[in-house]
N, C-alpha and C positions, 0 to 999 in steps of 0.2 A: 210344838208340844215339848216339853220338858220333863225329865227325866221320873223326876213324882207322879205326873200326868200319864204318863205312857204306862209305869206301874200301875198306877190306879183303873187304868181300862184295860188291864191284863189281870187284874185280878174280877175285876165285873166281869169279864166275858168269861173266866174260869168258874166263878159263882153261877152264872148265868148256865153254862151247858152242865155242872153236876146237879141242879136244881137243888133242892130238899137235900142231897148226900153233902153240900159242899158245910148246912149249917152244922155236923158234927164229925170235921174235920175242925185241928185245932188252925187257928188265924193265922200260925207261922209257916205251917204248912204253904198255906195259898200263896203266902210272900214269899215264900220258898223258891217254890214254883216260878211263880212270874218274875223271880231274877234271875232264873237258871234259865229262861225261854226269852226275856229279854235280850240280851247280846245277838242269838239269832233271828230275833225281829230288827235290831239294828242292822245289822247285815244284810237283810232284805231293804228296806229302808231304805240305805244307802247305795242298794244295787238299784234300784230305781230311780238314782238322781238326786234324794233326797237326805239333810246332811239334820242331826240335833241340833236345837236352838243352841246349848253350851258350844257347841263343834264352831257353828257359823256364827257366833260372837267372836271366839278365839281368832278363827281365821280373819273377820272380819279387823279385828285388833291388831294383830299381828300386818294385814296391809295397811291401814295407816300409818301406822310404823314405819312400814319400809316408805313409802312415799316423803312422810316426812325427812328421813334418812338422803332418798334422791332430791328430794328438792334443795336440802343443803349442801351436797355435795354439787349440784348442778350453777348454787349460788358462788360456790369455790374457785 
């Protein structure tokens, strides 16, 4: 899931549990919210083993890199 994605199901499940109350709260409010509660759903997330798609592209990136890196130096 990516990071729009993960917002967007944090504000349905917020909609979701205020029923009725949530349609006359203003829109920014809910996004509010679901960015302020975000970071420690990441932190759970993460304490489970599990990393952001942006997170494990980067890392993924980043070893390629360095292998390419060893494999020249190993050509040296």
């Amino acid at each position: 899931m990516n990071d729009k994605e993960i917002t967007n199901a944090l504000l349905n499940i917020l909609k979701k549990e205020l029923g009725a109350a949530s349609e006359l709260l203003p829109k920014n409010l809910l996004i509010d919210i679901a960015e302020k509660i975000s970071p420690n759903i990441d932190k759970l997330i993460e304490s489970n083993g599990f990393v952001k798609k942006a997170k494990y592209d980067s890392m993924l990136k980043l070893a390629r890199e360095l292998e390419e890196r060893i494999e020249k130096l190993e050509k040296a």
